[in-house]
C-alpha positions in Angstrom: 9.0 5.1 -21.3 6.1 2.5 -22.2 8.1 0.3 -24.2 10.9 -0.5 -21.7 11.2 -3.8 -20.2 11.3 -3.0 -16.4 11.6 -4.9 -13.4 9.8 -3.4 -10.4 11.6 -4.4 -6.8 9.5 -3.8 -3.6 10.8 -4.1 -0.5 9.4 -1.5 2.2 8.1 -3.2 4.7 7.1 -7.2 5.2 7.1 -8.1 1.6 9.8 -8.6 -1.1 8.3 -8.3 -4.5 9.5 -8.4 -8.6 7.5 -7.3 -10.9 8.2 -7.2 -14.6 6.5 -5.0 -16.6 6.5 -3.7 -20.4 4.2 -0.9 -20.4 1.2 -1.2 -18.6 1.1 -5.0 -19.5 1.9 -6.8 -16.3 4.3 -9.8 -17.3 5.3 -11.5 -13.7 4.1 -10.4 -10.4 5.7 -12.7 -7.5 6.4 -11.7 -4.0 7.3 -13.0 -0.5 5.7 -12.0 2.5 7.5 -11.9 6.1 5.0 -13.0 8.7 4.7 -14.2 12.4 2.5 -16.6 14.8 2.5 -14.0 17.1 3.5 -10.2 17.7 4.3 -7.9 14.9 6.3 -6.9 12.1 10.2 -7.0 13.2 12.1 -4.8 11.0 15.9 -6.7 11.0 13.8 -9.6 11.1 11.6 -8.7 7.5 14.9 -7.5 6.3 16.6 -11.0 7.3 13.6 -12.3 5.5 14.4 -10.7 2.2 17.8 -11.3 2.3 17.5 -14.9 2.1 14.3 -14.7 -0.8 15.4 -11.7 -3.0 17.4 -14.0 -5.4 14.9 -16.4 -5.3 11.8 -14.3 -6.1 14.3 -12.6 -8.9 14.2 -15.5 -10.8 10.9 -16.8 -10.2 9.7 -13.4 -11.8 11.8 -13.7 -14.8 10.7 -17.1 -15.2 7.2 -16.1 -15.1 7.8 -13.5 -17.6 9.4 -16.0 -19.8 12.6 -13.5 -20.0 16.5 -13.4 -18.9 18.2 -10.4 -16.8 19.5 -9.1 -20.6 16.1 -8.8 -21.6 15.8 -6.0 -18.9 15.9 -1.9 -19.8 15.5 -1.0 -16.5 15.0 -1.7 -13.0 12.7 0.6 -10.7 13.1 -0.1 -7.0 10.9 1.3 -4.3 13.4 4.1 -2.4 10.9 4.8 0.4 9.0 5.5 2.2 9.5 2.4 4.4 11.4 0.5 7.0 15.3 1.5 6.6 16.9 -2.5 7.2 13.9 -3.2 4.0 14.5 -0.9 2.2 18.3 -1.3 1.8 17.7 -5.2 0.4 15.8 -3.6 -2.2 18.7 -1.2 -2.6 21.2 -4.1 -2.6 19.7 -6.3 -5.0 19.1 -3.2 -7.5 23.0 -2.6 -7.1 24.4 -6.0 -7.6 21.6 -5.8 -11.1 23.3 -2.9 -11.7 26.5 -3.5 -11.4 26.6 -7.0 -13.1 24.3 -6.6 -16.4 24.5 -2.4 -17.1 21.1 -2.0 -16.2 20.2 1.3 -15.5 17.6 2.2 -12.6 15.3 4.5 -10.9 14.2 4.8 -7.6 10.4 5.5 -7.2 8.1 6.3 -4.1 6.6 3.7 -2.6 2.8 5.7 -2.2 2.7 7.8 -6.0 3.2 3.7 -7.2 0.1 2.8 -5.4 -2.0 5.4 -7.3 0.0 5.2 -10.3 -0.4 1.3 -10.3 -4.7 2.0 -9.9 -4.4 4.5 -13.0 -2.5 2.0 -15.1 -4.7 -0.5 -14.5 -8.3 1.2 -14.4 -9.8 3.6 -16.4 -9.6 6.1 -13.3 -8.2 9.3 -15.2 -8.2 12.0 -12.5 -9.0 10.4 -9.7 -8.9 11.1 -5.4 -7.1 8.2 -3.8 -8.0 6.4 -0.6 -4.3 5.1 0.5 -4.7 2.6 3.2 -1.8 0.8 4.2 -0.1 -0.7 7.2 2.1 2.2 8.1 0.1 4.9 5.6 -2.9 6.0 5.6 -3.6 9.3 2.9 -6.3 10.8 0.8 -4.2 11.8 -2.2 -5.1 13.7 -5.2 -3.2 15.4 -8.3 -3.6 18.9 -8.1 -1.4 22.2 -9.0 1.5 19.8 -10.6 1.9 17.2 -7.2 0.4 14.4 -5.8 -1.0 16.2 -2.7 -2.2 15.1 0.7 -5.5 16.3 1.5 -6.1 14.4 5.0 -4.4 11.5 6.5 -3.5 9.6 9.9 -2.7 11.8 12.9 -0.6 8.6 14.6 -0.9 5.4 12.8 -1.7 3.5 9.7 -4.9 1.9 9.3 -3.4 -1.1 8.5 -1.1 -1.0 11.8 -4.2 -0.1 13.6 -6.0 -3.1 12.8 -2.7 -5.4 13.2 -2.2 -3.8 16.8 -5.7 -5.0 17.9 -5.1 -8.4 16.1 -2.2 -9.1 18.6 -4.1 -7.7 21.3 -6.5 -10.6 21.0 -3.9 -13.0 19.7 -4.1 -13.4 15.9 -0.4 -12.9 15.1 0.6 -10.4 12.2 -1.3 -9.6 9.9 -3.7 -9.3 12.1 -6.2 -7.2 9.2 -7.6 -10.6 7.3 -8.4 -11.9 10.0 -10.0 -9.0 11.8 -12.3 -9.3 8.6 -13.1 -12.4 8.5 -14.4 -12.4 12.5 -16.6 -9.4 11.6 -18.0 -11.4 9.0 -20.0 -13.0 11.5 -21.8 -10.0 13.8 -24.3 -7.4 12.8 -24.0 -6.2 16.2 -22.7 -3.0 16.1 -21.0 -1.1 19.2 -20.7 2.7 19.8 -16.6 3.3 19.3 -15.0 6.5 19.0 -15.0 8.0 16.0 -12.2 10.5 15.5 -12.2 12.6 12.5 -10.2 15.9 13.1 -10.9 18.6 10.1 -9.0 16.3 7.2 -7.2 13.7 9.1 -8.0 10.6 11.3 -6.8 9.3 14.6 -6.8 5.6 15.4 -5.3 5.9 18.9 -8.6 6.3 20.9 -10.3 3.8 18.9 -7.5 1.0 19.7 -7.5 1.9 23.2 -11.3 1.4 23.7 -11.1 -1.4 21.8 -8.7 -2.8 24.2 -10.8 -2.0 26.6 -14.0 -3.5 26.0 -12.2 -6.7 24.9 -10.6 -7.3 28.8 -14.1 -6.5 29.8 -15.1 -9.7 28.7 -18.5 -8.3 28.1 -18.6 -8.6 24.9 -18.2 -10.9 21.8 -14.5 -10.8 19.5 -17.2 -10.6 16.3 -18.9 -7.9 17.7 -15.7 -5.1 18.2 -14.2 -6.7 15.1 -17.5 -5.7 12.8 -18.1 -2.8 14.5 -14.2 -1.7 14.6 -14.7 -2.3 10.9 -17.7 0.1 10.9 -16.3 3.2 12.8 -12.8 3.1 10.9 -13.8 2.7 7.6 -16.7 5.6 8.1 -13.9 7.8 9.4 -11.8 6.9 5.9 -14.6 7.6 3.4 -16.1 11.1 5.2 -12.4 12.4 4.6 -12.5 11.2 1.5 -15.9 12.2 0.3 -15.1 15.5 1.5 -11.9 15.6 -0.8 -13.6 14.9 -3.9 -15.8 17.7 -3.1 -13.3 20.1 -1.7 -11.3 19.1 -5.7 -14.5 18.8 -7.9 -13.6 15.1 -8.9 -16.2 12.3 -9.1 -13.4 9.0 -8.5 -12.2 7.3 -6.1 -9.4 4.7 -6.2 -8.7 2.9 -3.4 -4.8 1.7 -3.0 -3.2 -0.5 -0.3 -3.4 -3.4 1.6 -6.1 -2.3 3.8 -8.7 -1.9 0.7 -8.5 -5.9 0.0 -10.7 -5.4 2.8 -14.3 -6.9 1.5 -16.1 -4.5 3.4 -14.3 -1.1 2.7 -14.3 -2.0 -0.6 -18.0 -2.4 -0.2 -18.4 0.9 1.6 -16.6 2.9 -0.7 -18.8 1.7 -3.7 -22.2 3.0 -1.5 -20.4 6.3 -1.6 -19.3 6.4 -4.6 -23.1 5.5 -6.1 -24.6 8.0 -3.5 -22.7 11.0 -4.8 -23.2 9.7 -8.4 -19.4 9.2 -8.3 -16.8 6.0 -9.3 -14.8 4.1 -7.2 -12.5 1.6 -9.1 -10.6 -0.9 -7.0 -7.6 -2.7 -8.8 -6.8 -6.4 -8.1 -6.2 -7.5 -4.7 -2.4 -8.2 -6.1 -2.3 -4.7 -7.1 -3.6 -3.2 -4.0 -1.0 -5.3 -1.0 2.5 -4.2 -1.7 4.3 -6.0 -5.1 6.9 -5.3 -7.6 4.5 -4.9 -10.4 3.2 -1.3 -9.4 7.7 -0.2 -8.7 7.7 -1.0 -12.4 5.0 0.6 -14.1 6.0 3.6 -12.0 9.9 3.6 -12.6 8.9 3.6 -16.3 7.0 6.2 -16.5 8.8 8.7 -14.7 12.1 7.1 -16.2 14.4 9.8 -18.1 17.6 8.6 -20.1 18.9 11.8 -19.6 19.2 11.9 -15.8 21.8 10.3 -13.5 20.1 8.6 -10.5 21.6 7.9 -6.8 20.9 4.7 -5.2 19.7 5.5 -2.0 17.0 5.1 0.3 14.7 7.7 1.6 12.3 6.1 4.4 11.0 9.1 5.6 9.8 10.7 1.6 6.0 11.9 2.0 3.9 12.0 -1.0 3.5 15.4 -1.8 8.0 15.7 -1.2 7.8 13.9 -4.8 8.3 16.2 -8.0 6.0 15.1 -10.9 7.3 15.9 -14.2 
């Protein structure tokens, strides 16, 4: 319902993010972001995180927006999928909302806000979607009435790949941006394995080679971080080319925190232009995970006539999610 003021409540995985929406327009986007020195992503520990920030970011949203909680018509809370002890501070701070001021609410899923986030915000119309995040990794497209998967991950995200090999070699979580910025500096590029299996991907071989060649010592961190780059984005973008041909459609929008990445983002243009296609990208804010893209879903799929449950769903795939 485009004219409904809604605020947007992420919580999934490391970062607690508002949103407030009207529409399309985007009128506060402010988030927190669990993250560590060293090892990963602790999931009571994130979840500790955003229990002692979800107030906080609340308001710093409205105030951004210029609003008050009564100005709200609706909040739209990410229900999954997602780490269960996250996902239920999202949960709890849309109940006490609730609860307090009337508001009514919808749960949304986590992935369909990513593409529906790129849609809102592009002039994508029918597009495929390259979802590459820290625990998801999909080509999604809309086809036969549902957001289907047409390949994805065998064992890991992309993103958890990338944050797996960044503690490997010591750069704390998130280990991605960093990764990046390390390959930034080679050219040099090393034969990996490159595991494409029909539709989906594997990352496992990859990170275990990887691992490796590193305690080999015989070759540069720049080196296996570009050429890591290389060989997983490649195996990304031939699934993904091969979707848009296997569905006849000539976009590409890339969602997730992995496609802040300078040089997928770079990547998936070349392919785009070689198959005279069109890749749109949203901002970098849009792409990571933030309270802006729970919103502009929630409204949409919003109807005043339906009762919805608060609850959780961490293990809701894409293509589980009616569209209507």
């Amino acid at each position: 319902m485009v004219n409904l003021i809604t605020l947007g409540i992420e919580s999934t995985a490391h970062t607690f993010g508002v949103g407030i929406v009207k529409g399309n327009k985007i009128l506060a986007n402010v988030k927190k972001s669990y993250t560590t020195e060293s090892g990963g992503i602790i999931p009571m520990q994130a979840a500790k995180h955003h229990e002692r920030y979800y107030k906080q970011v609340i308001s710093d949203a409205l105030k951004e927006a210029k609003l008050d909680i009564k100005n709200i018509d609706l909040i739209s809370y990410s229900h999954g999928p997602g780490l269960g002890p996250c996902l239920r501070v999202g949960l709890l701070a849309t109940k006490e909302l609730h609860e307090e001021f009337k508001i009514p609410f919808i749960g949304v899923n986590h992935c369909v806000a990513h593409l529906e986030v790129g849609k809102a915000v592009t002039k994508a119309k029918n597009p495929v979607l390259l979802y590459a995040s820290g625990a998801n990794t999909q080509v999604i497209a809309f086809e036969g009435g549902k957001y289907r998967v047409f390949g994805e991950t065998l064992d890991q995200g992309t993103g958890n790949f990338l944050d797996a090999f960044g503690r490997y070699i010591g750069l704390g979580f998130p280990g991605g941006p960093k990764i990046s910025k390390l390959a930034e500096k080679s050219n040099n590029f090393i034969s990996l394995p490159y595991s494409v299996k029909g539709m989906d991907v594997s990352f496992t071989g990859l990170l275990t080679k990887l691992k490796q060649l590193y305690d080999s010592k015989e070759y540069k961190v720049e080196d296996l971080c570009y050429s890591l780059q290389e060989t997983a984005f490649a195996m990304l973008l031939e699934v993904s080319e091969r979707a848009m041909a296997h569905c006849d459609k000539n976009e590409l929008l890339l969602g997730g925190g992995v496609a802040c990445n300078t040089r997928l983002k770079k990547m998936s243009e070349i392919m785009c232009s070689e198959r005279d296609g069109k890749c749109f990208i949203p901002d970098n804010s849009l792409l990571v995970d933030n309270g802006a893209m729970i919103g502009i879903t929630g409204a949409k799929f919003y109807n005043p006539n339906k009762k919805y449950k608060l609850e959780i769903r961490p293990y809701e795939r894409t293509d589980d999610v009616e569209i209507k």
